[in-house]
Backbone bond lengths (Angstrom), bond angles and torsions (degrees), N, CA, C in turn:
res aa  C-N    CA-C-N  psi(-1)  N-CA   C-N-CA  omega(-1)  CA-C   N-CA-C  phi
1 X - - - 1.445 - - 1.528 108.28 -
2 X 1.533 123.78 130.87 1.496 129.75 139.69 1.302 121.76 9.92
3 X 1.552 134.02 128.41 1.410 120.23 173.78 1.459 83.80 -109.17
4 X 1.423 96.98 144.82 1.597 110.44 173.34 1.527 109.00 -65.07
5 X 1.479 101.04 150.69 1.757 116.86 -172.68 1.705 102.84 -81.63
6 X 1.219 126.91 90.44 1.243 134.41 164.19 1.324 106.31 -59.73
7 X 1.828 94.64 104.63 1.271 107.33 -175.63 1.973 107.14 -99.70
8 X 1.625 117.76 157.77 1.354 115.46 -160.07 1.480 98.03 -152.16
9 X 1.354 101.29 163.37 1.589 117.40 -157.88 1.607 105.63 -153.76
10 X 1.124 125.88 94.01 1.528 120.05 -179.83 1.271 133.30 -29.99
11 X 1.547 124.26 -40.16 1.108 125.36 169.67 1.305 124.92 -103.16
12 X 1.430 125.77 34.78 1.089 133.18 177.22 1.790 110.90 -107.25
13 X 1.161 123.39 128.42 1.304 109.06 153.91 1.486 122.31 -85.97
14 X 1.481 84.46 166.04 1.470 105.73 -167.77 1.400 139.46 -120.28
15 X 1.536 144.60 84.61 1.289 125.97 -130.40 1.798 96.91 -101.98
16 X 0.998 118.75 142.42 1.127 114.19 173.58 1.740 127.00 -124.46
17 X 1.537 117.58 -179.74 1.324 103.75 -178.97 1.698 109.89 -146.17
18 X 0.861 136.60 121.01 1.283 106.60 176.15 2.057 95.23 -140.85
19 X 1.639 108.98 151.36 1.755 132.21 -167.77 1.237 100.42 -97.54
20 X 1.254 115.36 138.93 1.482 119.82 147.84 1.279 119.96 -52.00
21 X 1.393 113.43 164.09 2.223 108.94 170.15 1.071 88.15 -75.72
22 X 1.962 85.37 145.75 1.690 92.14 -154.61 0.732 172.35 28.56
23 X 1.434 105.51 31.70 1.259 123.10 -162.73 1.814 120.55 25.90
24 X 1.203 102.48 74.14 1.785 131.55 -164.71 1.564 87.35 -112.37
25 X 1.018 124.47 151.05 1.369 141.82 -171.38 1.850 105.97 -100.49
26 X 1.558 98.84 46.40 1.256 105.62 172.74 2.196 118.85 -60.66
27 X 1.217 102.12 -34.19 1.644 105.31 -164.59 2.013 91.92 -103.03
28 X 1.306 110.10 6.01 1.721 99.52 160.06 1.512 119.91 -32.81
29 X 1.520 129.61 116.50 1.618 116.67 158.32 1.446 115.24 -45.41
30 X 1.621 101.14 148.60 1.632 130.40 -175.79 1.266 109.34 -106.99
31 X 1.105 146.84 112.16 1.057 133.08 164.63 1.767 126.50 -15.13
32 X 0.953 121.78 -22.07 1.600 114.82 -166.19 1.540 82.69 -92.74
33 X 1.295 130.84 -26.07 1.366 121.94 -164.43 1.873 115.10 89.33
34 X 0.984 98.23 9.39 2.093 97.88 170.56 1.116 118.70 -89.08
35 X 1.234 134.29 -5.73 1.414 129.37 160.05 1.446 93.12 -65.39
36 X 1.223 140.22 -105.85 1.378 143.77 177.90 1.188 123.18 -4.81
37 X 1.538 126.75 -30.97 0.920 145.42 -167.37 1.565 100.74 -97.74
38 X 1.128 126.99 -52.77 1.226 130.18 162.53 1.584 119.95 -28.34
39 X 1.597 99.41 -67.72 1.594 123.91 167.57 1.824 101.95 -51.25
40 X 0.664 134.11 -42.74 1.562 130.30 178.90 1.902 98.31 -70.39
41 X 0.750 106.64 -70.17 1.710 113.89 -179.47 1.298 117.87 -29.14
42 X 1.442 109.38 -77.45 1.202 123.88 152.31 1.797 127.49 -19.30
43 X 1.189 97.94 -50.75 1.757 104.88 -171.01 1.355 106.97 -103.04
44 X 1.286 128.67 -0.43 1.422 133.05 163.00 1.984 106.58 -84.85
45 X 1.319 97.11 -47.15 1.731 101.61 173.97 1.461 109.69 -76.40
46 X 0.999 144.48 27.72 1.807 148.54 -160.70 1.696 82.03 -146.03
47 X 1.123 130.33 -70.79 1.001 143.29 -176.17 1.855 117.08 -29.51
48 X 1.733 86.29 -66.20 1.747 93.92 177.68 1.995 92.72 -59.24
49 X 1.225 103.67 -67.49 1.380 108.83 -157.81 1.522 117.02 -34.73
50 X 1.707 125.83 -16.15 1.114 120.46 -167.80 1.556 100.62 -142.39
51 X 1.088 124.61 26.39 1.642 120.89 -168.07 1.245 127.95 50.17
52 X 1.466 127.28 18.69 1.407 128.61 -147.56 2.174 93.94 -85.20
53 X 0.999 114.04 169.47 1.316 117.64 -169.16 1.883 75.40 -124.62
54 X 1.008 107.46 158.10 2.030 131.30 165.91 1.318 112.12 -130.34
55 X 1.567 134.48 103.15 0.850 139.14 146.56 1.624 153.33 -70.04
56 X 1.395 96.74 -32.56 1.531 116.38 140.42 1.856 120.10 -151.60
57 X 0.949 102.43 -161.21 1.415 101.62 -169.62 1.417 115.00 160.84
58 X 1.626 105.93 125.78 1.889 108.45 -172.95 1.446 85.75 -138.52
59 X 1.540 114.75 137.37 1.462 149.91 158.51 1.345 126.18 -92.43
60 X 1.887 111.55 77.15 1.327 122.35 -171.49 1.609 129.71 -73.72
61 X 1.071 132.61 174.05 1.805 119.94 176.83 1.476 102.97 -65.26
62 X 1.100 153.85 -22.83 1.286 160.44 124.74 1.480 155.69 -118.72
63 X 1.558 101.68 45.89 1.120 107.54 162.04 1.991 100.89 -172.96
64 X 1.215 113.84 -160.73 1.502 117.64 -176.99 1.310 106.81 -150.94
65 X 1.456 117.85 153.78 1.622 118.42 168.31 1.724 99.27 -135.42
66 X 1.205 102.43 158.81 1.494 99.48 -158.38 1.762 87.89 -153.04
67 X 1.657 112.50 127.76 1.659 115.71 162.43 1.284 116.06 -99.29
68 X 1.236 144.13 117.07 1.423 149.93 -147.82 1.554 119.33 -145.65
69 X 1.056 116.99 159.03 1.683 131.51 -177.15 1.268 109.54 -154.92
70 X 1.346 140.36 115.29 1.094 140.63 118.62 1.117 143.88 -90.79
71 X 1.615 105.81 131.25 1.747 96.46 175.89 1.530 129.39 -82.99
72 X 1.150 95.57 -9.79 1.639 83.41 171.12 1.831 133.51 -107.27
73 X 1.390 94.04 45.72 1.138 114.89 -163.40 1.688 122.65 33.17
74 X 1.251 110.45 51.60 1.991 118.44 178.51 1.129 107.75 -132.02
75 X 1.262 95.98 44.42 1.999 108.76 158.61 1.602 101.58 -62.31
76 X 1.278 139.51 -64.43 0.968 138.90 -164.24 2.132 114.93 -41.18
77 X 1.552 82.81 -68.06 1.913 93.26 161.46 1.462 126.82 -45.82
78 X 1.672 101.20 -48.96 1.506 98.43 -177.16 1.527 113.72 -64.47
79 X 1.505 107.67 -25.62 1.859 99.36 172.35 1.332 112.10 -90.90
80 X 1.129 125.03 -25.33 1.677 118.42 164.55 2.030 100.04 -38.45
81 X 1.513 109.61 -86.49 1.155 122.53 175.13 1.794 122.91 -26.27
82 X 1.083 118.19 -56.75 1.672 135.67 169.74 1.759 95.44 -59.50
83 X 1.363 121.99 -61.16 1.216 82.81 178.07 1.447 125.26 -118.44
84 X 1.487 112.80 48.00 1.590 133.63 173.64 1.566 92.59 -87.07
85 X 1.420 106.19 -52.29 1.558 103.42 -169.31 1.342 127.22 -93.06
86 X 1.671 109.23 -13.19 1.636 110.08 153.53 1.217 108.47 -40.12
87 X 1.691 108.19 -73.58 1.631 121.63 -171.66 1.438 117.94 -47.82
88 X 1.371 111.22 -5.75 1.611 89.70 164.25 1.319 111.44 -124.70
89 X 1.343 132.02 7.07 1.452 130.67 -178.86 1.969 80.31 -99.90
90 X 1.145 127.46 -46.07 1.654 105.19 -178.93 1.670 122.45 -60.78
91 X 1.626 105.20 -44.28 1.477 101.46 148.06 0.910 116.20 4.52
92 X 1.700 109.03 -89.53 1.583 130.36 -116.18 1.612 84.29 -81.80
93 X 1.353 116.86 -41.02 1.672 135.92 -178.50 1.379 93.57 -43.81
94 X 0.647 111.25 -113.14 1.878 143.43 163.28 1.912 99.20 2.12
95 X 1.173 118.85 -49.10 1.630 125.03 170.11 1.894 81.60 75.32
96 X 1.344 101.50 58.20 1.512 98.64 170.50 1.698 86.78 -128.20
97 X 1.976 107.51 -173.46 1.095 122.38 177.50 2.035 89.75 -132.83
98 X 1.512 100.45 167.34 1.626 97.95 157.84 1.656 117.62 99.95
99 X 0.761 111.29 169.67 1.682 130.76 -173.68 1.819 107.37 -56.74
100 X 1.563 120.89 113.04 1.629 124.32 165.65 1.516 103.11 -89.33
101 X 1.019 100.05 -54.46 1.650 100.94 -169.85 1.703 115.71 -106.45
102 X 1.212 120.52 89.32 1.816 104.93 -162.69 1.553 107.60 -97.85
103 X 1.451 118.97 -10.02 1.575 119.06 165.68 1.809 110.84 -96.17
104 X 1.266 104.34 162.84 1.451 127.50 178.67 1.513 100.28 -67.66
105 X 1.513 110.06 122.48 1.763 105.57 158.02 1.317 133.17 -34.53
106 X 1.201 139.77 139.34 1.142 144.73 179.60 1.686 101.13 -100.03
107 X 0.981 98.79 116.89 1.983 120.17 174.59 1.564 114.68 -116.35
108 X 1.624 97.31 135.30 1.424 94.01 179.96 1.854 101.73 -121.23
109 X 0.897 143.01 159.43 1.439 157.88 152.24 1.642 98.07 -41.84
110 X 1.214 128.55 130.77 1.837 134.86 150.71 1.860 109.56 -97.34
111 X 1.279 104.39 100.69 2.066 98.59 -176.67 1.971 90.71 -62.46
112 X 1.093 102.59 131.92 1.498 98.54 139.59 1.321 123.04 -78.72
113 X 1.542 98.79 -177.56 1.398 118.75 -162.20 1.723 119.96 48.21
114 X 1.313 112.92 51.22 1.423 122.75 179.22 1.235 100.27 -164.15
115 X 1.265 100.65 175.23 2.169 114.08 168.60 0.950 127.60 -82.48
116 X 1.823 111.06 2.88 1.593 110.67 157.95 1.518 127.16 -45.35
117 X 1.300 124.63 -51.41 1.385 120.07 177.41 1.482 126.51 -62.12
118 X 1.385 125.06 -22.31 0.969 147.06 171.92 1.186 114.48 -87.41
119 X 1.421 131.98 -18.70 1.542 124.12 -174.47 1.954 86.90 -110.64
120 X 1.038 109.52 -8.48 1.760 108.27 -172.05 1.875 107.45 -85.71
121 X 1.150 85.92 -34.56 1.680 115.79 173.06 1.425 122.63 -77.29
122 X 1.144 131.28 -21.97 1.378 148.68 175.19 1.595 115.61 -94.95
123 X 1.948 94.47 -38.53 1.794 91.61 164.59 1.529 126.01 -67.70
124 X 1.504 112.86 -33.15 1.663 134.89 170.81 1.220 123.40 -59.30
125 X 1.713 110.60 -36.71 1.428 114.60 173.79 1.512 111.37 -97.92
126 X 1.219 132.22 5.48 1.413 142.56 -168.26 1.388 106.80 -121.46
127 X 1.436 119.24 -16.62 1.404 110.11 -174.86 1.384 124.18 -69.67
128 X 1.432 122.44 -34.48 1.552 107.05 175.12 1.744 115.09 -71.29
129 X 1.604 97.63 -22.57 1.481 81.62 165.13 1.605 147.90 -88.35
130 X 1.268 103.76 3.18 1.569 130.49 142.02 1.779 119.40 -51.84
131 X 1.839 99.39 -61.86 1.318 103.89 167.83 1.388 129.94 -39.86
C-alpha cells in the first residue's frame, strides 16, 4: 500500500509520536542514565543536521512524543536520523540487535494562534506523570 504524502508547512509545529516493536519497553530508564542520554544525543545531532527547533519532548518506557518546527521542510529526514541513531546507541545499551521503531511516526499539525500548542506541550511534559 501507498505511504501517505506527509505534507509540511514551515511555521507550523509539529507534535509527534512514534512505539517501540511492540510496544516492548525497549527506551525504559537505566540506572546509569544512558538511555536518556542516548535520547538527548541523538536529538541534539538530528537537530543540527536538519535545522529542526525542539520545543518539548518526553522519553517513555516505550515510545516518545516530541513538539517540533522545522523550517526547511526535513521533518521527514530529521526523524529518519533521530530515530536511525537512537536505535543504535539503545542497541548497543540493551546488547540487543534489530528493529526499535518498525512503523512510520505519527505527526500531527499544531494551528497557531490557539491553545493547541500549549495543551500539546503540557500532554508531552505531563505524560510520565499520568504514567
Amino acid at each position: 500500500m501507498p505511504r501517505k504524502l506527509r505534507l509540511q508547512h514551515p511555521d507550523l509545529l509539529v507534535f509527534v509520536t512514534n512505539r517501540c516493536l511492540e510496544a516492548r519497553y525497549f527506551s525504559s530508564p537505566d540506572e546509569e542514565g544512558l538511555v536518556n542520554a542516548a535520547f538527548a544525543l541523538s536529538l541534539r545531532e538530528a537537530q543540527l543536521l536538519h535545522q529542526i527547533e525542539a520545543f518539548a519532548y518526553v522519553l517513555m518506557g516505550n515510545h516518545f512524543h516530541g513538539l517540533f518546527r522545522g523550517n526547511l521542510l526535513n521533518m521527514p529526514a530529521f526523524m529518519r536520523d533521530l530515530q536511525s541513531k537512537f536505535a543504535r546507541r539503545l542497541n548497543r545499551i540493551r546488547g540487543r540487535r534489530g528493529t526499535v521503531f518498525p512503523d512510520r511516526y505519527h505527526d500531527q499539525f499544531v494551528k497557531n494562534g490557539d491553545s493547541a500548542e500549549l495543551t500539546q506541550a503540557m500532554y508531552c511534559l505531563l505524560n510520565p506523570v499520568r504514567a
